[in-house]
TIFI-382370 format. One record per atom (N, C-alpha, C): z, x, y; atom name; residue in three letters. Coordinates in steps of 0.001 Angstrom, whole numbers, plus 500000, padded with zeros to 6 digits. Example, Ala and Ser with C-alpha at 12.3 -4.5 7.8 and 13.67 -1.06 7.14 Angstrom:
2
up  east  north  name  resn
507800  513190  494310  N  ALA
507800  512300  495500  CA  ALA
507800  513200  496700  C  ALA
507080  512850  497750  N  SER
507140  513670  498940  CA  SER
507870  512900  500030  C  SER
This chain:
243
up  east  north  name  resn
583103  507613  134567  N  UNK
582963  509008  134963  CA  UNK
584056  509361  135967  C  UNK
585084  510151  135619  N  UNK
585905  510782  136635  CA  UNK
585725  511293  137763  C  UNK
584634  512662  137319  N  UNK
584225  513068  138689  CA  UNK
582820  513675  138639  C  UNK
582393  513399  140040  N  UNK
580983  514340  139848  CA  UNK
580448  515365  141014  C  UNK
580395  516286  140665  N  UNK
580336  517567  141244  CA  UNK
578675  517625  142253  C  UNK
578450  517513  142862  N  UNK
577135  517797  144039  CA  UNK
577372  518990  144698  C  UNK
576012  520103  143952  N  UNK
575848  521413  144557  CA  UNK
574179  520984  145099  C  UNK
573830  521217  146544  N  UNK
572675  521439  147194  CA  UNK
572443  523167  146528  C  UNK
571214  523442  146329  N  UNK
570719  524679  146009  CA  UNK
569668  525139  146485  C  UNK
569349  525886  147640  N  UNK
567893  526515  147685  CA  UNK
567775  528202  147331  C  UNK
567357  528845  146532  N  UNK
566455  529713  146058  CA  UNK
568215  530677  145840  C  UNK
568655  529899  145124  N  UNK
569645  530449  144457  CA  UNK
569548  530976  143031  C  UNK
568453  531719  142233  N  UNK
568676  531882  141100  CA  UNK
569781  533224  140911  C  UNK
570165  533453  141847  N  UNK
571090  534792  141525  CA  UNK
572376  534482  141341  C  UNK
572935  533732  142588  N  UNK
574046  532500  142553  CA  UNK
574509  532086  141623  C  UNK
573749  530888  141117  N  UNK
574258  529800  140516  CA  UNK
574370  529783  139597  C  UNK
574000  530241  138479  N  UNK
574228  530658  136793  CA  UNK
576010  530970  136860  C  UNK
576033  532015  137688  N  UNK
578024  531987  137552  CA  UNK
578512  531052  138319  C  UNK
578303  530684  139148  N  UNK
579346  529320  139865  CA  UNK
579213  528412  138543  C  UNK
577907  527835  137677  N  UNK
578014  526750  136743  CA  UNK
578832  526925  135411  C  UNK
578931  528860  135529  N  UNK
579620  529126  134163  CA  UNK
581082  528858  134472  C  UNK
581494  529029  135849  N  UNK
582903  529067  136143  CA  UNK
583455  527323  136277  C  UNK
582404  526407  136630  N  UNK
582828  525013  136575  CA  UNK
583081  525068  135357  C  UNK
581659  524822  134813  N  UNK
581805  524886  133280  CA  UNK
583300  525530  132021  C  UNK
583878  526265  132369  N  UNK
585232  527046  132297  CA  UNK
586093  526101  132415  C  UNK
586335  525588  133905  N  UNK
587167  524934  134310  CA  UNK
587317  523488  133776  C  UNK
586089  522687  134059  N  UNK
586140  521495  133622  CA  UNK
586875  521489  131862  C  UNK
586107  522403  131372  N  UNK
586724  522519  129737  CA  UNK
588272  522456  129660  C  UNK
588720  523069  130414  N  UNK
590468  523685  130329  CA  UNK
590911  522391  130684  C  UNK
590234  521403  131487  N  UNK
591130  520287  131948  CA  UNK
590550  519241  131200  C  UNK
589333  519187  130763  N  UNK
588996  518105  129885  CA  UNK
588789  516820  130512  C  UNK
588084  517173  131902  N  UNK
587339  516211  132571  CA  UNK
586140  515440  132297  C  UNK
586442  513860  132207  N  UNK
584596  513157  131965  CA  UNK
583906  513271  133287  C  UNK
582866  514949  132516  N  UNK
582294  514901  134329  CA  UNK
581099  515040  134138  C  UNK
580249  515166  135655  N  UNK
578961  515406  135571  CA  UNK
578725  516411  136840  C  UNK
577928  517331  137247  N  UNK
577230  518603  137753  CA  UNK
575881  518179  138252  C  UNK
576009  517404  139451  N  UNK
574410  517377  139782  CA  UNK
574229  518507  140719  C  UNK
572809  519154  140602  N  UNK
572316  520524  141067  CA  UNK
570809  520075  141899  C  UNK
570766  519981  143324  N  UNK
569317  519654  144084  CA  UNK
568994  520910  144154  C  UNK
567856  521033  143974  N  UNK
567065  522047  143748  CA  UNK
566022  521725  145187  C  UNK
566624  522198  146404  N  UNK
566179  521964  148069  CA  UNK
564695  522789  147945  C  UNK
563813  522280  147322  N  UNK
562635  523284  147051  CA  UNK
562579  524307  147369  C  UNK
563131  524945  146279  N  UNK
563168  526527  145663  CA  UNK
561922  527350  145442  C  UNK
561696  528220  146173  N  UNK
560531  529550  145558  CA  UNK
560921  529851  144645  C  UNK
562314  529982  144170  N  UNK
562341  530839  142432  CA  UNK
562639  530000  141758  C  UNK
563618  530593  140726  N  UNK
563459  529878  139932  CA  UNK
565313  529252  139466  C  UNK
565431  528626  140863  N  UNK
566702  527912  140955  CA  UNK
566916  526884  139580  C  UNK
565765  526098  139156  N  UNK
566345  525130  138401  CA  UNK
566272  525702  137078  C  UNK
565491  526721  136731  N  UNK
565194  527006  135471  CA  UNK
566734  527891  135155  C  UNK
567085  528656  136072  N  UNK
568847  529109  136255  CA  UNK
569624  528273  135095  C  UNK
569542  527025  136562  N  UNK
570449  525926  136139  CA  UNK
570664  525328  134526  C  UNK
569672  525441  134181  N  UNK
568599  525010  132666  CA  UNK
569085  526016  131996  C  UNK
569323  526930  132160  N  UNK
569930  527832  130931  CA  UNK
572048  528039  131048  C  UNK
572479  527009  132036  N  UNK
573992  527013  131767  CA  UNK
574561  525845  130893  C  UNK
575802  526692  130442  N  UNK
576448  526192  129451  CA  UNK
576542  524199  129329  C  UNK
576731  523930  130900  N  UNK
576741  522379  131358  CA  UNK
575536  521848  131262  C  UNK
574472  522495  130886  N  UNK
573396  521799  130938  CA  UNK
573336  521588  129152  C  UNK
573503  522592  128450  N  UNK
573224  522770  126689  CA  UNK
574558  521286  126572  C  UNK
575865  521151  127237  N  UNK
577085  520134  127079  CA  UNK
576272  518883  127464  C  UNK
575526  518579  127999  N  UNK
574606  517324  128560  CA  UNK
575300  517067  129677  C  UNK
576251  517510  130781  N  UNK
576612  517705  131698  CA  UNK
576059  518050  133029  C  UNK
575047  518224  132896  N  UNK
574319  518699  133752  CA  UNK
572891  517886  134575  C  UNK
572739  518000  135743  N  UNK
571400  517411  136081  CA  UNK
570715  517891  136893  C  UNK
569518  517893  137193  N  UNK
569129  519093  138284  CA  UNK
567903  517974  138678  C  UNK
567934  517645  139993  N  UNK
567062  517077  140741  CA  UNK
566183  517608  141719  C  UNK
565022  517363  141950  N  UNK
564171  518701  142539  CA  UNK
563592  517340  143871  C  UNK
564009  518466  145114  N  UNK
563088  518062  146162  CA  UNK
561911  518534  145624  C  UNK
560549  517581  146840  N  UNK
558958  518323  146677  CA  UNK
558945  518936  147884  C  UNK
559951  518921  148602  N  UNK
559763  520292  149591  CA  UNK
561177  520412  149534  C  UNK
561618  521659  150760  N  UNK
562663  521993  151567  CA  UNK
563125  521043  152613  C  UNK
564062  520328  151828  N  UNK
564143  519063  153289  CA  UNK
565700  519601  153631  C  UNK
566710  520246  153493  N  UNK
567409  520728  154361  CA  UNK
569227  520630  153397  C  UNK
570135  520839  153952  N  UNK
571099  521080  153024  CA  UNK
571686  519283  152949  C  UNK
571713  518749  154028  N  UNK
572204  517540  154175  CA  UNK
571677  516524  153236  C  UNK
570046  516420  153450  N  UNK
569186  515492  152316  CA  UNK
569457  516224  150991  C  UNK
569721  517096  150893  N  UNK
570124  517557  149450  CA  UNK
571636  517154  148726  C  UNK
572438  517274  149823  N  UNK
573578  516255  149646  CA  UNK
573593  514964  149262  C  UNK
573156  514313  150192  N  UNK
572798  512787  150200  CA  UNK
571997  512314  149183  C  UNK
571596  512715  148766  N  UNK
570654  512541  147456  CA  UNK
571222  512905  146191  C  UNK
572121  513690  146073  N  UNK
573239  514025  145118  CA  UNK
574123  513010  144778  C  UNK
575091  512778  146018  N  UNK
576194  511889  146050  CA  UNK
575164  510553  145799  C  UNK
574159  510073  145920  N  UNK
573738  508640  145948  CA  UNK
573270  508562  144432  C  UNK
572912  509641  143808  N  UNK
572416  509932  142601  CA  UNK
573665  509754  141317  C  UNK
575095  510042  141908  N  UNK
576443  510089  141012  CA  UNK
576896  509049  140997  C  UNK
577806  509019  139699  N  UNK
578337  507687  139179  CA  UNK
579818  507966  139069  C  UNK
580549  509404  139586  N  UNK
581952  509521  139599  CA  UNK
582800  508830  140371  C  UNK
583916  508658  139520  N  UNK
585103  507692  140376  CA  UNK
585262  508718  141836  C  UNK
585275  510139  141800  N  UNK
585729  511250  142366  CA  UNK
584286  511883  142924  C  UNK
584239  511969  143953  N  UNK
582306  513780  143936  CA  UNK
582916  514594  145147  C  UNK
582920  515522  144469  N  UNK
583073  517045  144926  CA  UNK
581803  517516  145512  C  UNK
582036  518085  146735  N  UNK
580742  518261  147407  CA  UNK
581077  520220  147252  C  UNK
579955  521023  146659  N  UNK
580747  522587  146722  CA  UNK
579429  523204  146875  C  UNK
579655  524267  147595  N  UNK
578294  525208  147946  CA  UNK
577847  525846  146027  C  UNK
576795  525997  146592  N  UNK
576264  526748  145470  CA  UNK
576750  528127  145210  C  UNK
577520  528985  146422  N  UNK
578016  530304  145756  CA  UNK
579781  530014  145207  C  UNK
579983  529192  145086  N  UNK
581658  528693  144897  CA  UNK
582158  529867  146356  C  UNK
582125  530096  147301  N  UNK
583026  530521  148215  CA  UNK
584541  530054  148043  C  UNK
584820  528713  148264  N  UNK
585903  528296  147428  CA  UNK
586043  528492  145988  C  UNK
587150  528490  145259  N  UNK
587032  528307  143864  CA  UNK
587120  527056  143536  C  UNK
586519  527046  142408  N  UNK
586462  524915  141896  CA  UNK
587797  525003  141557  C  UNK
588944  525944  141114  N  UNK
590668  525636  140859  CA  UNK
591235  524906  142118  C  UNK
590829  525165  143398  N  UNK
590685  524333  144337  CA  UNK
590889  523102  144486  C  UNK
590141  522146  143400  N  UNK
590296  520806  143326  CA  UNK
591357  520537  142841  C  UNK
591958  520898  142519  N  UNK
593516  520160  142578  CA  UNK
593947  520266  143729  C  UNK
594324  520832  145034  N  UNK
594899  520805  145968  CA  UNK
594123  519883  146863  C  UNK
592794  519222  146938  N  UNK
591972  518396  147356  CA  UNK
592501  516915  146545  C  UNK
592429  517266  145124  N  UNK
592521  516090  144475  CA  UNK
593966  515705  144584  C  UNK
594857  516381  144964  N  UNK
596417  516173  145426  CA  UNK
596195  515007  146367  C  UNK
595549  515549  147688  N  UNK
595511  514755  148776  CA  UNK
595070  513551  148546  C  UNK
594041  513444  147452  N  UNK
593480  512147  147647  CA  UNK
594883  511026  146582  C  UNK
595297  511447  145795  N  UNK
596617  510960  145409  CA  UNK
597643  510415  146132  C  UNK
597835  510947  147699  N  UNK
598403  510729  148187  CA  UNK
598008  509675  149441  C  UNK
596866  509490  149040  N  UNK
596435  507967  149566  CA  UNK
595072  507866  150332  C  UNK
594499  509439  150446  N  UNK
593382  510045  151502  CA  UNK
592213  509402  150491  C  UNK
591407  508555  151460  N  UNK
590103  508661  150863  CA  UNK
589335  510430  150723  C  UNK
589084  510839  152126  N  UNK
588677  511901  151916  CA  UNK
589163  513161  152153  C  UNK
589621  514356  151625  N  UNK
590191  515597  151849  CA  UNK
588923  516690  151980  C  UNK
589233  517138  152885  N  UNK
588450  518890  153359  CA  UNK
589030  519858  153572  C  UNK
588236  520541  152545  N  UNK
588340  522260  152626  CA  UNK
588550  522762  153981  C  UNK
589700  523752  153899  N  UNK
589416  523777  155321  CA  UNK
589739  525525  155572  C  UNK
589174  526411  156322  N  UNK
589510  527341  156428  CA  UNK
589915  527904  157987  C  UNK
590304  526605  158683  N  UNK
591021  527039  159750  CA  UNK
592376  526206  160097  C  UNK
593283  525849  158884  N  UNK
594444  525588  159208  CA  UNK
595618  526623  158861  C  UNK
596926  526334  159066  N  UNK
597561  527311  158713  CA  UNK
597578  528170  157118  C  UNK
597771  526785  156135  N  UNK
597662  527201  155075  CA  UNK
596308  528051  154065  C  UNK
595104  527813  154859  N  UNK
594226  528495  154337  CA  UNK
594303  529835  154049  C  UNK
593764  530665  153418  N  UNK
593599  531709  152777  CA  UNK
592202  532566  152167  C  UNK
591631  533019  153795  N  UNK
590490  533806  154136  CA  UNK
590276  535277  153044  C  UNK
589832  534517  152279  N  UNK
590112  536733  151548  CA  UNK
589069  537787  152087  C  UNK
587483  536633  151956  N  UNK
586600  537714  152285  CA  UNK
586130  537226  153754  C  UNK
585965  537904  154406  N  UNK
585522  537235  156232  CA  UNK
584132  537236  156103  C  UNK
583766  536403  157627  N  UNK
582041  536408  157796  CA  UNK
581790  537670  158608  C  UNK
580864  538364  158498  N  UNK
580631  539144  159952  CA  UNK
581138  538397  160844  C  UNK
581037  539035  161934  N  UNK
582155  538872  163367  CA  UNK
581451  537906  163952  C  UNK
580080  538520  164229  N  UNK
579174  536921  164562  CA  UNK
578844  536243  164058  C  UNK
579413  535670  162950  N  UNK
579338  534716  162199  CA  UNK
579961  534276  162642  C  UNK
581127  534605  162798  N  UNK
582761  533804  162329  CA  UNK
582727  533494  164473  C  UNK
582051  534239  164890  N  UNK
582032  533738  166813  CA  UNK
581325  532687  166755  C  UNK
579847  532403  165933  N  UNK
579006  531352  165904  CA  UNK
580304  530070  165715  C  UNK
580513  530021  164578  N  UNK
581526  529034  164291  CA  UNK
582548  528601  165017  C  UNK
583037  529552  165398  N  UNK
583881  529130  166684  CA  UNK
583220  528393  167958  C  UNK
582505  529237  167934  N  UNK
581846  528076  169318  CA  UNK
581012  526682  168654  C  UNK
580585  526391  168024  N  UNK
580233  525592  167089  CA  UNK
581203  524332  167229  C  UNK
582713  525050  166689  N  UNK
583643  524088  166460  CA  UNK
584536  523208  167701  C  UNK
583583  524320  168598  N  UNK
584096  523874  170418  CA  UNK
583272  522924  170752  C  UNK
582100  522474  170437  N  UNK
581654  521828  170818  CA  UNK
581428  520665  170117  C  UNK
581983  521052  168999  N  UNK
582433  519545  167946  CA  UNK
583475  518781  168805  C  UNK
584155  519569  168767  N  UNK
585575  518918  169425  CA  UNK
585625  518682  170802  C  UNK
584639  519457  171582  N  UNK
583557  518572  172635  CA  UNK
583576  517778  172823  C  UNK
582790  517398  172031  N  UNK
581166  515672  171965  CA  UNK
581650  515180  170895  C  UNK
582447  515473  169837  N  UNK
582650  514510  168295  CA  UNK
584090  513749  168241  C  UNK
584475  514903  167890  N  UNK
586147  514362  167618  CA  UNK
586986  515974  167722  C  UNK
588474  515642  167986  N  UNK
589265  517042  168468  CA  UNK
590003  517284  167402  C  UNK
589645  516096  165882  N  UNK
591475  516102  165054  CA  UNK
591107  517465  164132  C  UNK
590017  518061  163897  N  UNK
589867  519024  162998  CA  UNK
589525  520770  163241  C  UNK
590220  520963  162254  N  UNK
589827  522795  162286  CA  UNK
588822  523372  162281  C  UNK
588113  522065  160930  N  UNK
587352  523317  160778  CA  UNK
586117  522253  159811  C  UNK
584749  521670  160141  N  UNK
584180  520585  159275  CA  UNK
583102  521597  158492  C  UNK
582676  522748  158547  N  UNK
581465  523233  158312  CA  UNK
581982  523881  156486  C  UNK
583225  524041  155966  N  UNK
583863  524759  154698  CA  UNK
583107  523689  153668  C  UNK
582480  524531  152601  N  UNK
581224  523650  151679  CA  UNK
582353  523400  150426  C  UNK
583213  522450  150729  N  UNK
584246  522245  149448  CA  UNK
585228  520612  150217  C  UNK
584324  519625  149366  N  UNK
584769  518427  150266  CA  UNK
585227  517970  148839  C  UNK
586167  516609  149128  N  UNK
586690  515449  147853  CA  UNK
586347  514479  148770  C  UNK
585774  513208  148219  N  UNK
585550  511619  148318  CA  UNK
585985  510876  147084  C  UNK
586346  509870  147234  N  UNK
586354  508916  146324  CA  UNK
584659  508511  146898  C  UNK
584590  508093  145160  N  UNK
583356  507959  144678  CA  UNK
581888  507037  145674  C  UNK
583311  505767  145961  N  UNK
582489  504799  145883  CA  UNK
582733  504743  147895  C  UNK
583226  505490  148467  N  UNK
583041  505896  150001  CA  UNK
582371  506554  150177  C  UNK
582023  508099  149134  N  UNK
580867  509052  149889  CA  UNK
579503  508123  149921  C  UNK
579377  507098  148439  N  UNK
577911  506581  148520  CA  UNK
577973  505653  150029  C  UNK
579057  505061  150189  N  UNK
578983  504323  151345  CA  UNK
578479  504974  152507  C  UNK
579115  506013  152740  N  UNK
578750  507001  154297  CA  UNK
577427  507794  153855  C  UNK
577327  508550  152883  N  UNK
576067  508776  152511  CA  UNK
574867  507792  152473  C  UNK
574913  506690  152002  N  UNK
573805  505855  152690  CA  UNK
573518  505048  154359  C  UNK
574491  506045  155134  N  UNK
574004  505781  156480  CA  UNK
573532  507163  157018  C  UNK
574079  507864  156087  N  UNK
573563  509473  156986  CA  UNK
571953  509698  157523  C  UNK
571903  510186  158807  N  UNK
570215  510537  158908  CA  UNK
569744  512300  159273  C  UNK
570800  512871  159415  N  UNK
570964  514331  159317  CA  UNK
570635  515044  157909  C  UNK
569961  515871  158040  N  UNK
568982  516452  156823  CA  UNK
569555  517834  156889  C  UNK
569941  518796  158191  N  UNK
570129  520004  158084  CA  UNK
571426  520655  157722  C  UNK
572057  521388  158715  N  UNK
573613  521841  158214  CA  UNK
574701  521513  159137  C  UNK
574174  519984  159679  N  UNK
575694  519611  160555  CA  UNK
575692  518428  159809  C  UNK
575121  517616  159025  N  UNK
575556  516470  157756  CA  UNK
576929  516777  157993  C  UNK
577848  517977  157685  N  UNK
579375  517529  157352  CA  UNK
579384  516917  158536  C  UNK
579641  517092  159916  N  UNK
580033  516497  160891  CA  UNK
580253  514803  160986  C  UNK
578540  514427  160875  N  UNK
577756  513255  160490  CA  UNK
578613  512531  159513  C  UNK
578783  513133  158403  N  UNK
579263  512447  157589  CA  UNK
580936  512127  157754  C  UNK
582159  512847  158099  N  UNK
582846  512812  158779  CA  UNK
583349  511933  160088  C  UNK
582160  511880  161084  N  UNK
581962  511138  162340  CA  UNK
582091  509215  161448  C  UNK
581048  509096  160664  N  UNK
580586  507875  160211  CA  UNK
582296  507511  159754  C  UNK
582843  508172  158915  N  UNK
584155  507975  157829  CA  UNK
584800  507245  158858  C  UNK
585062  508405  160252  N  UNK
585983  508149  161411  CA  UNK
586139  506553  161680  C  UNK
584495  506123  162203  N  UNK
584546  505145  162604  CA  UNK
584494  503716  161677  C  UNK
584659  503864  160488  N  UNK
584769  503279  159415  CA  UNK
586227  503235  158974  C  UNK
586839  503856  159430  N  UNK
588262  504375  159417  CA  UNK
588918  503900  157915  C  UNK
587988  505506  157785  N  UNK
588430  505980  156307  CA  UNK
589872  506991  156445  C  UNK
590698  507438  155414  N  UNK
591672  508481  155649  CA  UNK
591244  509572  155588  C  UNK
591210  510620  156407  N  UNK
590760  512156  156338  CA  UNK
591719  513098  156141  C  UNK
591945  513766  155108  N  UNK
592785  515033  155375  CA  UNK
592421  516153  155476  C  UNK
592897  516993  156025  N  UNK
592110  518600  156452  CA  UNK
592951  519292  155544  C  UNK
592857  520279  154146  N  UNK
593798  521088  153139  CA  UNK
593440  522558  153554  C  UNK
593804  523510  153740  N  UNK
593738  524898  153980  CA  UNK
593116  525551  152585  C  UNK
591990  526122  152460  N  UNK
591833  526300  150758  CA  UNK
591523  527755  150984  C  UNK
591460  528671  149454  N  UNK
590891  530159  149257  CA  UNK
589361  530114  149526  C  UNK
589029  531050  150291  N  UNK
587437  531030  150617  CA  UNK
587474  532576  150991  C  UNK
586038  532668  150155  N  UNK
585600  534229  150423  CA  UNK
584070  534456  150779  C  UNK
583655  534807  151695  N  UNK
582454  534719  152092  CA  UNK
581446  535049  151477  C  UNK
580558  535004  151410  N  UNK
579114  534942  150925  CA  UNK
578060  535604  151441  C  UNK
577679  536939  151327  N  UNK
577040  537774  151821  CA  UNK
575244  537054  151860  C  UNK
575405  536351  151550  N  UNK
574076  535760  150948  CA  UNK
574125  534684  152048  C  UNK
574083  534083  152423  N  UNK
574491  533169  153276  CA  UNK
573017  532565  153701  C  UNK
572702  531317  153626  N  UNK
571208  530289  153660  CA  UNK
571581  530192  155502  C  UNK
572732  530143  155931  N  UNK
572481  529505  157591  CA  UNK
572007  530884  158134  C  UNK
570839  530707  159041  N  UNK
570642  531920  159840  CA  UNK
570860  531583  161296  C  UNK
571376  532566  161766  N  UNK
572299  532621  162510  CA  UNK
571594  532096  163833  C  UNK
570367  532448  164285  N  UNK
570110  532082  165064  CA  UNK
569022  530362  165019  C  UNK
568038  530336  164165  N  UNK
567288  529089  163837  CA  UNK
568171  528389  163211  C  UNK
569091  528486  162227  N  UNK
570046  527282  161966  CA  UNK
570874  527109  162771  C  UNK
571241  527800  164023  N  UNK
572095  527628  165324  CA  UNK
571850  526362  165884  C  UNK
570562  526558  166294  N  UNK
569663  525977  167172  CA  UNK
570071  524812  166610  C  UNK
569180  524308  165287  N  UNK
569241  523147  164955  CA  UNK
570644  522372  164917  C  UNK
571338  523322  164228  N  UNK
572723  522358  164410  CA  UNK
573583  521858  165897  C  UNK
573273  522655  166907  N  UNK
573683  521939  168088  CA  UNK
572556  520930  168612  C  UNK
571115  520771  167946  N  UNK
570289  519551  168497  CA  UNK
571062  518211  167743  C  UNK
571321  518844  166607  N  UNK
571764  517297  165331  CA  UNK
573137  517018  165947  C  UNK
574161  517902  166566  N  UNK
575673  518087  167142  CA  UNK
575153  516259  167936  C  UNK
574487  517196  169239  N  UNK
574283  516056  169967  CA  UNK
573572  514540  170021  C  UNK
573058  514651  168543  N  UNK
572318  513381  168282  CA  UNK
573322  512557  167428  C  UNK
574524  513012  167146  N  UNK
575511  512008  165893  CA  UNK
575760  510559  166893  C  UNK
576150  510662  168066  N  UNK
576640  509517  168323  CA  UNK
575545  508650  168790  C  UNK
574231  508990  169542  N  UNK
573364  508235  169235  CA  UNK
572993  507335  168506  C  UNK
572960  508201  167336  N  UNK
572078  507969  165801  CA  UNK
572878  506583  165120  C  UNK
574232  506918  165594  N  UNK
575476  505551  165309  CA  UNK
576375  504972  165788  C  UNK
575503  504726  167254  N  UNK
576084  504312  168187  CA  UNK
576114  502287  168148  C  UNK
575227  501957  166843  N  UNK
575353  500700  166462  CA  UNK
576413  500106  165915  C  UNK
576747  501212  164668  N  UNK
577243  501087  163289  CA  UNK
578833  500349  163853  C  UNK
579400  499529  163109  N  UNK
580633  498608  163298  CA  UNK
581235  499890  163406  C  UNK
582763  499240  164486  N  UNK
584143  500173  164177  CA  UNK
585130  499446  163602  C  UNK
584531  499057  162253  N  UNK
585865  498739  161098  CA  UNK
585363  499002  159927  C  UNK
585903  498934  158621  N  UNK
585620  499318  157241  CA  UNK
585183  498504  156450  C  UNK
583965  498736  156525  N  UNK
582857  497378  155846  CA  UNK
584393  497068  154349  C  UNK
583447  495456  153811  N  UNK
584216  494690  153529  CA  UNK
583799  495501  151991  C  UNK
């Protein structure tokens, strides 16, 4: 399997039918051996039944795994990537904010020797079309101040839902993750660091998402409690790159 695509989904049935038609598009034109896993973060609607009627699912391309509750965007990740068998997994929000044409400029980097490349929408080269509200885009900023705080200073920008791993590193860092909500990227990132994996930060097209699952103030909260629990949580874990 080349590559495999991990979308977390909660109560996206409006969403996700076109993000899967537009993979679906894409993967065809390039003629990738791939696979589309879809967590279904226990959905009130009818997220998976969506999923169940796209083109990748009728191709046998498709898989849709269902939490029995809402356990958060991170365990929906982690359960994705541990679930895939791609040489390659693409980690991408459920509204494509990025476009999946994208992965080539990700999959560039990793060519060039990067275990892992990130989306990034605060380096030079990025290319913002649609913005967040203002307090959105202030949340994030301060957000990213206090990453670079308490975490690490080398990055722009960890929160952009459009990541590349080689295959067989995300399962690695993904089976230490213990973050369930929406600072996992950090977490997962932090772990790579000290495992000293290669990271590259790529500038990508991103257009915002009026729809948007983080709320601004209760997903605030939580993500600066999880901010300050990363180095705790792996304050055991070796600083070299398992064997």
């Amino acid at each position: 399997m080349f590559l495999s695509i991990v979308i977390p989904a909660y109560n996206e049935e409006n969403r996700l039918l076109p993000t899967l038609e537009k993979i679906y598009s894409y993967l065809g034109s390039n003629n990738f051996d791939c696979e589309v896993i879809v967590v279904d973060d226990g959905s009130l609607d009818n997220t998976k039944d969506t999923a169940l009627r796209s083109q990748l699912n009728n191709a046998g391309k498709l898989t849709v795994l269902q939490n029995g509750r809402n356990r958060g965007k991170g365990f929906s990740v982690k359960r994705g990537i541990l679930a895939s068998q791609g040489d390659y997994i693409l980690f991408s929000d459920a509204d494509l904010s990025t476009p999946i044409e994208e992965f080539e400029k990700l999959f560039k980097g990793v060519k060039e020797g990067f275990d892992i490349v990130i989306g990034s929408r605060g380096v030079f080269e990025s290319d913002i079309r649609v913005h967040q509200p203002w307090h959105r885009e202030k949340m994030g900023k301060i957000f990213n101040f206090f990453i670079k705080a308490f975490i690490f200073n080398n990055f722009s920008d960890t929160q952009c839902g459009f990541k590349l791993f080689k295959g067989s590193i995300a399962r690695d860092i993904a089976s230490s993750t213990v973050i369930e909500g929406f600072c996992f990227d950090v977490e997962m990132i932090y772990i790579a660091k000290m495992r000293r994996y290669k990271i590259k930060e790529i500038g990508v097209i991103w257009n915002n998402s009026p729809q948007s699952r983080v709320k601004i103030f209760g997903s605030s909260i939580g993500m600066f409690y999880d901010l300050l629990r990363i180095k705790a949580l792996h304050k055991n874990y070796s600083d070299s790159k398992p064997a």
